[in-house]
N, C-alpha and C positions, 0 to 999 in steps of 0.2 A: 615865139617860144624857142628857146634854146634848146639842141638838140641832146641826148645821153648820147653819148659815145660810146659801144658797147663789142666784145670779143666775140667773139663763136669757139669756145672749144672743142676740137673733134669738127671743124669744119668739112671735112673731103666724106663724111659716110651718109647714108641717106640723109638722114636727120637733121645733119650738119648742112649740107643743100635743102632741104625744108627749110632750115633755118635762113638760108642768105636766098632762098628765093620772098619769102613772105618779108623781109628787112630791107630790100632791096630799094621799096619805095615806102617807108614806114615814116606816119609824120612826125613819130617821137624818137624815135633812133636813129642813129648814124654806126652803121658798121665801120668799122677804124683797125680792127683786129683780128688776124682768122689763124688761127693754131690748131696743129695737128702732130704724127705720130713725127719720129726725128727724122724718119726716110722722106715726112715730105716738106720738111721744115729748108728754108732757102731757095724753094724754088717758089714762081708764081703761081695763085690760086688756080688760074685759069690753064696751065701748064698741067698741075699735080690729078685735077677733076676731071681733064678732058676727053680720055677714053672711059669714064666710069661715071660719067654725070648721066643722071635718070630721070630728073625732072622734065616736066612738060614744057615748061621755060626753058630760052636759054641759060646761060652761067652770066651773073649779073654783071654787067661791063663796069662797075663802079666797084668791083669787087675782085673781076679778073686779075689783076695789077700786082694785087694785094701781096705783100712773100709774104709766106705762112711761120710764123713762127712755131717753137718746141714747145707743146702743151706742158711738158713735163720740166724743162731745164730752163724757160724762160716764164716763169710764176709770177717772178717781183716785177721784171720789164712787164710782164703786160699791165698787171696791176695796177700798172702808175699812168697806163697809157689809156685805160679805158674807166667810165662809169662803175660799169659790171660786166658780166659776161653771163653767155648762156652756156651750159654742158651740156654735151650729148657725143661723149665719149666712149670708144669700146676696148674696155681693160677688165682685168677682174675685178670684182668688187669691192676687196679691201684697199685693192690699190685706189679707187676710185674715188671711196672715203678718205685718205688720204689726201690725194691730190685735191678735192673741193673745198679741205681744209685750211692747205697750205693758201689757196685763194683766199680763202674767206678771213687766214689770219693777215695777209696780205693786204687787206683794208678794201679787198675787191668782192660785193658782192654776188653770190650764185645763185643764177635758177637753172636751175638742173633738168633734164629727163631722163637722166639717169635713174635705176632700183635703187643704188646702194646707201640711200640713207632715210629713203621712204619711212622707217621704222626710227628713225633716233628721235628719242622723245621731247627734243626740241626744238626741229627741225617742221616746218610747216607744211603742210600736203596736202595744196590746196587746188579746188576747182573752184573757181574764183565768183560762178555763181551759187555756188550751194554754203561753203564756210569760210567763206573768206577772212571771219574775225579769227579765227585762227593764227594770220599773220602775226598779231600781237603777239607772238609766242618768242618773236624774235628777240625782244627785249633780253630775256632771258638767254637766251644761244650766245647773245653778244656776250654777257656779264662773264659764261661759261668760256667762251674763245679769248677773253681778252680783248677783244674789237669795239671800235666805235664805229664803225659804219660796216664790217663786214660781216657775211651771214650767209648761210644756205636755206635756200626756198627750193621744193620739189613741186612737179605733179605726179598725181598718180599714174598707174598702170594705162594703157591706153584701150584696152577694153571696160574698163572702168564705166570710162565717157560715154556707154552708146547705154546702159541699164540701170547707174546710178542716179543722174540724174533725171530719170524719172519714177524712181523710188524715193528720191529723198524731200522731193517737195511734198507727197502726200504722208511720209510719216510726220512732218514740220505742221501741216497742218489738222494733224489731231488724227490721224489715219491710223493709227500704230503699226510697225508691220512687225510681225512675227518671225517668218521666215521664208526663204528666198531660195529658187531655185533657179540655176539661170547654164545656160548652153553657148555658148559664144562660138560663130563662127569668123574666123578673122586672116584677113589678108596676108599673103606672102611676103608684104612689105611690112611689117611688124618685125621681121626674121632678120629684115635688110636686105632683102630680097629680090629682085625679079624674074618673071619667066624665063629670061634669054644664061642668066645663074642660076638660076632653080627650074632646069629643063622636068626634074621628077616629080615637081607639084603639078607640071600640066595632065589636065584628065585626072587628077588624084585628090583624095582627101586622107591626114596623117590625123589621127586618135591621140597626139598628144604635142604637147606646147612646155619642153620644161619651165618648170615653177611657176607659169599659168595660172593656174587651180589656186595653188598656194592665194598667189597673190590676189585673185577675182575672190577669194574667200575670206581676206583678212584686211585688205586695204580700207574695204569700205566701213569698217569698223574704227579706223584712225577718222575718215571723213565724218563719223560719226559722232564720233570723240567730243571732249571740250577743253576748254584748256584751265588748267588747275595748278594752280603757283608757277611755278617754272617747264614745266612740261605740258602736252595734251596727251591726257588717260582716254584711251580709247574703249568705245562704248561695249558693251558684252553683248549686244543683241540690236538688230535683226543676226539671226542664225544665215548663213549664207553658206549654200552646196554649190559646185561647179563644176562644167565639163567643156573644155577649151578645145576646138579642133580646129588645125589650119586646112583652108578650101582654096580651090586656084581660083582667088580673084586679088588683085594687083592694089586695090587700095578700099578699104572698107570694114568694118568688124560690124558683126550683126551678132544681137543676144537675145534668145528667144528665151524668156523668162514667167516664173512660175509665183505668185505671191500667194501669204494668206496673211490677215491681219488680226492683231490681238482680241480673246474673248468675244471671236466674232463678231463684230463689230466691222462689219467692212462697209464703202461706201459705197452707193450706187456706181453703174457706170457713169450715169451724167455727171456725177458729183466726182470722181475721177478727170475724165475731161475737162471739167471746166477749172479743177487747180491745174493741169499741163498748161490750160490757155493759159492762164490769168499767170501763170508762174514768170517771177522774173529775180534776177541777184544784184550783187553788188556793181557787177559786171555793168549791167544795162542803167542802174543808177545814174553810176558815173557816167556813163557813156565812150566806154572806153573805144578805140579804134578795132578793135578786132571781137569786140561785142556784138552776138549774133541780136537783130531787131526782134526777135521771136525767138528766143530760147529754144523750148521740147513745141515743135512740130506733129498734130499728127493725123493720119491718112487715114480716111473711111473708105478706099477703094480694099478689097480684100486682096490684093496685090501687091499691096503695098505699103511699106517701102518697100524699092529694091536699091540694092547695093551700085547700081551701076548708073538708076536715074536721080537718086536723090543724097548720095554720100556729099557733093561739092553743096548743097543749101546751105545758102548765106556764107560762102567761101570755104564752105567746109568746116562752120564754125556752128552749127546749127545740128541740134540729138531729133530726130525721125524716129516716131513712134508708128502702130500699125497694130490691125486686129486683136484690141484690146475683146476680151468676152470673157465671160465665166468658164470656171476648170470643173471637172469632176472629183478633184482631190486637194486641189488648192481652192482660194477664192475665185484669185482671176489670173490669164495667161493673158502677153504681147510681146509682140517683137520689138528690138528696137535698133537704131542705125547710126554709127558716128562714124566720121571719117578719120583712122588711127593716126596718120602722120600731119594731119592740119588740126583735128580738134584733141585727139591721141596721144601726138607727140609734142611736135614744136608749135605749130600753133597755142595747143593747150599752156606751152611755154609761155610762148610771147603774152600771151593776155595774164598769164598770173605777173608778169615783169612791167606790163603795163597798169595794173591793181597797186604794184609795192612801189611803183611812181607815182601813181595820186596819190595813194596814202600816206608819202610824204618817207616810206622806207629808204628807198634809193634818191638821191639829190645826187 
């Protein structure tokens, strides 16, 4: 198989090393391209990341080499040098939109992890096991851009990953759910973070996460969505409440969550269970390379999950479930566990870029 040739925009910040660490031996991709801010465009990769690389790995020696080129002033050169390219750039948000555009009219296209187009209604915002058919939205995005082959693909919010998808396979199958309470505690590395830069998260817990809330309350209402002539109209219900607090642990988001399901009608616990096992998407179909073998995981110890032994399941690609039981004011409460910068951020990437390569999006 011939390899995609593919950019990293925003290579040097967390994400952007998530990125070229997970790419680095990837059997569909060839990293070719790595762009960043114009301070560090010219010099080599392995030059620009070396006092601020954070990964557990080292800096990929097939990537070191690399000069970085100008996210911003070299659009058309990359364009023409790569497949597509992944985002996980840190600009404001209009500019953000902007620039994924001029890519995407550039005949180059984006998967993003970036916010800033989560919400354009023809833009796809997908977890690739739960709506994958979504992607067909792109047809239309092109006709809208002017493009034949260029388009923005998102994923969602990276707390998303640890509570969504284990709600969304039992409303699929006939569970209805109502409404949704969910608590997320989440990693200092979501911030871009670590403790040796964020000396104040150690011993500390912060009560808020800008636009956090926002987003753990509305997103999963796009994922819910369906897509209708040229756009996906997002679904009006389940009701979703949230309270986002970052806690000092270094890579992990846990969401302790509250459901109840329509006209009472809820399912047994076994009957819960056995859709998590049995649960599986488009993802595991294909058999994609970064497709977790067991989707939602989950733990009868009442310990568990924790954040610290089971965040990397299945390379970090795998949602951990835990003490599922009946509520006093809901039906049922659980925890649950994804790891934000593998299944989160750029992982959650790579596996939606690996979906719009079989399905034939990206050539």
């Amino acid at each position: 198989m011939k390899k995609f040739n593919v950019g990293i925009i925003g290579a040097t910040g967390m994400v952007g090393q998530r990125f070229a660490t997970l790419l680095e031996n990837h059997p569909w991709f060839n990293v070719t391209v790595l762009a960043a801010s114009p301070r560090s465009a010219g010099k080599k990769y392995g030059e620009v990341v070396a006092k601020k690389w954070v990964m557990d790995t080292p800096i990929p020696a097939n990537m070191a080499d690399i000069i970085v080129k100008d996210a911003t002033a070299d659009v058309e050169e990359i364009a023409k040098a790569v497949d597509f390219v992944f985002c996980a750039v840190d600009m404001k948000k209009d500019e953000i939109k902007a620039l994924e555009e001029r890519y995407a009219k550039a005949e180059c296209p984006v998967v993003s992890n970036n916010s800033a187009h989560r919400f354009t209604p023809d833009v796809p915002m997908v977890v690739p096991e739960l709506n994958s058919d979504h992607i067909k939205v792109i047809d239309a995005q092109r006709k809208r851009l002017g493009t034949k082959r260029g388009f923005i693909a998102v994923k969602s919010n990276c707390s998303l990953q640890s509570y969504v998808p284990a709600l969304y396979p039992l409303d699929k199958a006939g569970y209805e759910i109502d409404k949704v309470l969910v608590c997320t505690y989440q990693a200092i590395s979501g911030a871009g973070k670590t403790f040796e830069t964020w000396p104040e998260m150690v011993d500390n817990c912060i009560p808020f996460i800008g636009g956090e809330e926002e987003k753990s309350e509305q997103e999963p209402l796009k994922i819910w969505g369906k897509v209708e002539g040229d756009q996906i109209v997002n679904a009006k219900e389940p009701a979703f409440t949230a309270q986002c607090i970052r806690v000092p642990v270094s890579n992990g988001h846990m969401g302790a969550v509250f459901v109840t399901f329509k006209d009472g009608k809820k399912p047994s616990k076994d009957e819960i269970l056995k859709c998590w096992k049995e649960f599986s998407g488009r993802a595991q179909e294909l058999e994609l390379p970064h497709a977790p073998k067991q989707f939602l995981n989950y733990f009868t110890e009442d310990n568990l999950p924790q954040t610290k032994l089971q965040r990397t399941l299945e390379g970090g690609m795998a949602i951990s479930i835990g003490r599922l039981r009946e509520d006093t004011q809901y039906d049922y409460k659980f925890v649950c566990l994804s790891h934000n910068t593998l299944r989160g951020a750029a992982g959650g990437a790579v596996l939606l870029a690996e979906l719009l390569c079989a399905e034939g999006y990206i050539d």
